[in-house]
N, C-alpha and C positions, 0 to 999 in steps of 0.2 A: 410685689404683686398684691392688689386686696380680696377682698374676699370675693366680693363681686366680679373682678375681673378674672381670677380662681373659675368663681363658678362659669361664667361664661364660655374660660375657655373648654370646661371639662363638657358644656352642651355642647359646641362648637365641633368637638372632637367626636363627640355620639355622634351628633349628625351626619356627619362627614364619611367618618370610618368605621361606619356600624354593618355595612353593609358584609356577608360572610355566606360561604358555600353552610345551605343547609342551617342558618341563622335567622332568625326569628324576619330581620328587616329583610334577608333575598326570598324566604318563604312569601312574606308580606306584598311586596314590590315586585319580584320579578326577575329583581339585577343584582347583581353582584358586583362590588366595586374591584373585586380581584381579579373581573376579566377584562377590565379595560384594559386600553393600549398601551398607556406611560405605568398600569402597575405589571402588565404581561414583559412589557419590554427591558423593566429591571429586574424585574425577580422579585417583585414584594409582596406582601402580605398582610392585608389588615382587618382586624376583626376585635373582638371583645366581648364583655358577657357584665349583665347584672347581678345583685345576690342581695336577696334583702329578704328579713327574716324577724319573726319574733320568739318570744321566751318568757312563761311563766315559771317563776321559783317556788316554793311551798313558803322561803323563809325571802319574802319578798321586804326590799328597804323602801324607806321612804321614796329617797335619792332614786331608787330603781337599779342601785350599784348589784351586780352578782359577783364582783369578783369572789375569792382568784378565778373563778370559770372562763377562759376567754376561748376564743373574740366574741361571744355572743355574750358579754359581760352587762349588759343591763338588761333587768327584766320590766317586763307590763310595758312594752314598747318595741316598737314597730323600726327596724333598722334598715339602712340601705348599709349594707356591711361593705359592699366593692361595687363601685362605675369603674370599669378597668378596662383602659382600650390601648391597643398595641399594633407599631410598627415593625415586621420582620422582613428582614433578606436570609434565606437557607444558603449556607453553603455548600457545594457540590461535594458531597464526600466520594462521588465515585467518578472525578471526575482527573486527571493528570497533570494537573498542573494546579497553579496560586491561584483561588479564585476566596473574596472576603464576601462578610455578610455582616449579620448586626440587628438588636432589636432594642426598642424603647416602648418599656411600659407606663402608662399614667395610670394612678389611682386614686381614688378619692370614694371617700366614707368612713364606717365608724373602723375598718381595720386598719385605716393607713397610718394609726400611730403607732400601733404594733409595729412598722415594719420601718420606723422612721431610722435615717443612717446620721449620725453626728456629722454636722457641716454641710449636710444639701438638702434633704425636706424638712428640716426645723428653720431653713432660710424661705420656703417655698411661700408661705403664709405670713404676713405680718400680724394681721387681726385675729385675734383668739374669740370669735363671739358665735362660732359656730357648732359652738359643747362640744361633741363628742369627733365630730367630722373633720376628717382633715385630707391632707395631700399630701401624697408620695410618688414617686420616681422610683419604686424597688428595681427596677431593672434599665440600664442604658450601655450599651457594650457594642462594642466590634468584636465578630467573629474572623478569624481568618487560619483560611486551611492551606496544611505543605503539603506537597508529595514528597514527602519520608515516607520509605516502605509501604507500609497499610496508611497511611495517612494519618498526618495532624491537626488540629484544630486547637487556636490558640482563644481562648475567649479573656479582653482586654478591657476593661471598664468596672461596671457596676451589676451585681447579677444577685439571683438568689444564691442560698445554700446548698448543698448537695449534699448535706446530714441530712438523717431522721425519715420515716415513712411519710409522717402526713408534710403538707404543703402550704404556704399561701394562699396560691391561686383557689377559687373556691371552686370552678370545674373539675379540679383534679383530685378532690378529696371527698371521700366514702361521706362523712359526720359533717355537720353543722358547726357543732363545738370540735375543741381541739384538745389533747391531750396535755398533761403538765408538762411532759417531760419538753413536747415541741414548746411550749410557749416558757416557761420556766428554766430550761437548761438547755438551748441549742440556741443557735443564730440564726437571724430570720435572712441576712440578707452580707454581701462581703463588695467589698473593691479591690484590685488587684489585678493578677493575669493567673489562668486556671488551662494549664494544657491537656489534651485529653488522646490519648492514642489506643486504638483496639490490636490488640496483640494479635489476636485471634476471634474466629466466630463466636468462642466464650466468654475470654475472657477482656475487659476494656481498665485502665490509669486512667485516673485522671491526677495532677500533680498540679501546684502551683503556690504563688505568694502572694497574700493576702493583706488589709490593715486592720484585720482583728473580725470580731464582730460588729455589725450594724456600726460602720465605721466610716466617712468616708475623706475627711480631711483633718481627724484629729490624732496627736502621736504618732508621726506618720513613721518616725523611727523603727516604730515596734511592728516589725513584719512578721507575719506569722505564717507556717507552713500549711496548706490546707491539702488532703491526699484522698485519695477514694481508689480501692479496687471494688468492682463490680465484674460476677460469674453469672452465666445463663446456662442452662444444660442444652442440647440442640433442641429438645420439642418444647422448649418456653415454657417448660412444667413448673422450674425448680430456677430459683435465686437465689443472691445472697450479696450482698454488699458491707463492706467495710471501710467506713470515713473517719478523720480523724483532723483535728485543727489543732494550733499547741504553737505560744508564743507569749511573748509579753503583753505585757494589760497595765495603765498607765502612762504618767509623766515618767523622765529622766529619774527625777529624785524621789519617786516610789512607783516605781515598775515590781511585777510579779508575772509566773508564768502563768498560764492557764490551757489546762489539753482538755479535747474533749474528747472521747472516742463513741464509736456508735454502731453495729450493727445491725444488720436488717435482712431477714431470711423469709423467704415468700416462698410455700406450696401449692402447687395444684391439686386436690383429693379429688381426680373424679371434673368430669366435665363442667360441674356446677356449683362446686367449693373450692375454697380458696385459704389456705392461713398463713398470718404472716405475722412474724415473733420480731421485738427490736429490745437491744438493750443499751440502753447509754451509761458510760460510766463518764465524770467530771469532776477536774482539779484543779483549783487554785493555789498557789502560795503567798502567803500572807494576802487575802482577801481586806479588800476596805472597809466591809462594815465589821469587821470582826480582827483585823490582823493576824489572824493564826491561820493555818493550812485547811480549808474546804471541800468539803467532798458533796458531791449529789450524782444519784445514779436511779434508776428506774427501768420498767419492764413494761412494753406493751403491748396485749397480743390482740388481733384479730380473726374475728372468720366472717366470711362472705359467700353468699351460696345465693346462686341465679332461681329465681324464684320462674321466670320468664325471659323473653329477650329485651324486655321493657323495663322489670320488675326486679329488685334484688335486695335482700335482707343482709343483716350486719351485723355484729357485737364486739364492742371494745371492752378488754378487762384492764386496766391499767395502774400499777405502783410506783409512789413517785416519791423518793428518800433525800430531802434535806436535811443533810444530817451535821450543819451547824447554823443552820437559820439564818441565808445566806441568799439563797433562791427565789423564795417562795413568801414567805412570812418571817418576816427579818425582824430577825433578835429571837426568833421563835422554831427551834428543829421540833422535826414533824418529818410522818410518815400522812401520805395523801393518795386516797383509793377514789376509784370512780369502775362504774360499770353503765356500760351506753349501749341503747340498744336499738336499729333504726331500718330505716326504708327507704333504698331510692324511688322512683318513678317516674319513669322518662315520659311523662304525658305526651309531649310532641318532641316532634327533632332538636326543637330549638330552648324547650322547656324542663326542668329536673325537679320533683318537688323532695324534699329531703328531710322528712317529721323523724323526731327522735325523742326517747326518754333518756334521762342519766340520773343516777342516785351517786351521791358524794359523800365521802366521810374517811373526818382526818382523826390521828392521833397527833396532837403539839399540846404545846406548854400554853396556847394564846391558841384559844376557839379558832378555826378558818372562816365559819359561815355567818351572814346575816349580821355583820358589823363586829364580830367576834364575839356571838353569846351563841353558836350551835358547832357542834361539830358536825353533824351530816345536814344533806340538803335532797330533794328530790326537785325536778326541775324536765317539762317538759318542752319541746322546741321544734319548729317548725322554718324553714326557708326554701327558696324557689329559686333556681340559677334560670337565667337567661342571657342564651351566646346570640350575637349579632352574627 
C-alpha cells in the first residue's frame, strides 16, 4: 500500500463511517449512519473521533523532539495525534445462547507508531516520507460469547491491553500526555485469545494467551499468559484491578522471561472526586540491552473532581524507576518524576478541549531533557478530541 493510497483510504473511511449518535457529523447532518437498515439489521457499529494537539517545551530542540514525553513528543507543532475510525458488532451478554461479534479499529497519526505490533503495521506502509505519521491496525478481533453459567466471552485476534489506567484511545483518557510508566513499561497492544467471565456482580477474569507485547507474527513460540481480576463494590464507588503478563521475550537461542504486574485502585470521595492509585512492578531475565536481570516499577496517582457537568479538573503525580537503564534511557538508570495538572471541557457533545501543564525532572547518569543537557523541563499542552 503507498502512502497515498494509505491516505485515501483513511478519507474514504472518515467519510463513510463518521457518522455517530451525538457526534460531531450526526449533530452536523442530521443522520446517523448507525440507524440504517443493513447496520440496524446486523448489529453494527461505527463511529470514531479526531485528536490533534499542540505542545510548547521550556527546553525546546531544534528537531522539535520532546522525548522521552509521549505521545505529544514533539514540541512547536501542531499534531493530528489519532484519525481512528472503527467497526463493532457487541455481543449479547444477556442473551442464551452463541451469539459472535467483533471490531476493527484503523489509526493513523503521530500515535500510531507507539502502538505499532511486529509483523502487521510496520507492513501497513511501505513509504516512510510522512515524518512522524503512520498507520496502525491496534485492534482486529472476533468476539464470541458461551452460555457457561453467567456467560463467556472469548476475544480472538488482535486487541489492546488490559494493563495500566490510562489508555490509547484518546477519548478515554483524562491527559493529553501520558505517563512513563504506560509508555515506557506496559504494552500497548497483544494478539492472542483473552477469555473473560463475571463471576459475579463484583467480581469479573479475564484469562488468556497471548504473543507477548505489541507482537503479532514474530516468535510466535513464546506464548505468554496475560490474567486480569477486576472487583466493583455494588454502588460503583470503589475498584480495583489486578493484571499481570509473564512469558518469554525473544528467539529460540536467547529467549528470557518477562512478567509484568500492575494494579489499579479507583475511589469515589464524594459525588465530585475521584482518586485513583496504580503500581507497576516489571522483570526481565537476562534483558538484551544489558544481559543481567531488569527491574522497573513505578506509582501513579490521580485525582479528578467535577468542577461542572461539563467541566472537570485533574492531577497526575507520577514516579517512574529504571533501575538498569533498560526502559527508558538505555545505558542510563534513572529515577523519572512528572506532575500534570489539567482541564477537560466538554464544549459540545461531540467536542473535549484538554489544556494541560506538566513539569518533569529525572535523576540518571545521562540528562533525560532537551537532547541530554537538562534534567527537568516544564511544558505546556493543549488538544481537542472530536467523536464522529
Amino acid at each position: 500500500m503507498s502512502v497515498r493510497q494509505a491516505c485515501l483510504a483513511i478519507f474514504l473511511l472518515t467519510t463513510c463511517g463518521s457518522a455517530k449518535s451525538e457526534g460531531l457529523f450526526s449533530a452536523v447532518s442530521g443522520k446517523d449512519i448507525n440507524q440504517l437498515e443493513l447496520m440496524q439489521k446486523h448489529g453494527l457499529n461505527a463511529g470514531g473521533w479526531l485528536a490533534v494537539g499542540a505542545t510548547y517545551a521550556t527546553d525546546n530542540q531544534a528537531n522539535h523532539n520532546n522525548s522521552p514525553i509521549s505521545f505529544n513528543d514533539q514540541s512547536n507543532k501542531v499534531l493530528l495525534n489519532q484519525a481512528n475510525l472503527f467497526v463493532e458488532r457487541l455481543v449479547d451478554m444477556d442473551a442464551n445462547e452463541w451469539n459472535v461479534g467483533g471490531r476493527i479499529d484503523v489509526l493513523f497519526g503521530t500515535d500510531s507508531r507507539f502502538t505499532h505490533a511486529t509483523g502487521l503495521d510496520d507492513k501497513l506502509i511501505n513509504e516512510r516520507d510522512l515524518g512522524h505519521y503512520d498507520l496502525a491496525i491496534p485492534q482486529a478481533y472476533m468476539e464470541v460469547f458461551m452460555p457457561f453459567g453467567k456467560g463467556i466471552t472469548a476475544k480472538i485476534g488482535h486487541f489492546y491491553t488490559v494493563i495500566g489506567h490510562e489508555v490509547v484511545t484518546a477519548p478515554n483518557n483524562f491527559f493529553y500526555s501520558h505517563s512513563y510508566a504506560m509508555q515506557y513499561g506496559e504494552p500497548f497492544t497483544h494478539s492472542g485469545v483473552l477469555f473473560s467471565y463475571a463471576v459475579n456482580n463484583n467480581f469479573t477474569v479475564n484469562s488468556g494467551a497471548v504473543t507477548g507485547w505489541d507482537n503479532f507474527d514474530k516468535n510466535l513460540s513464546n506464548w505468554n499468559f496475560l490474567g486480569d481480576l477486576s472487583w466493583t463494590n455494588d454502588e460503583a464507588s470503589s475498584a480495583a484491578s489486578w493484571s499481570i503478563i509473564s512469558g518469554d521475550v525473544g528467539n529460540k537461542a536467547a529467549s528470557s522471561n518477562r512478567t509484568l504486574s500492575s494494579l489499579v485502585i479507583s475511589q469515589r470521595l464524594g459525588d465530585k472526586l475521584q482518586y485513583v492509585f496504580q503500581n507497576d512492578i516489571g522483570y526481565q531475565r537476562q534483558a538484551v540491552n544489558s544481559l543481567n536481570d531488569v527491574f522497573w516499577y513505578g506509582i501513579n496517582q490521580y485525582l479528578f473532581y467535577d468542577l461542572s457537568d461539563t467541566v472537570s479538573a485533574g492531577i497526575r503525580g507520577e514516579w517512574f524507576r529504571d533501575n538498569n537503564g533498560t526502559r527508558l534511557n538505555i545505558g542510563s538508570p534513572g529515577d523519572y518524576y512528572a506532575i500534570t495538572a489539567g482541564v477537560n471541557w466538554k464544549a459540545i457533545g461531540w467536542l473535549t478541549l484538554r489544556p494541560e501543564l506538566r513539569y518533569d525532572w529525572a535523576h540518571s547518569k545521562t540528562k533525560a531533557y532537551n537532547n541530554h543537557t537538562q534534567d527537568n523541563q516544564l511544558e505546556l499542552a493543549v488538544d481537542m478530541v472530536v467523536t464522529f
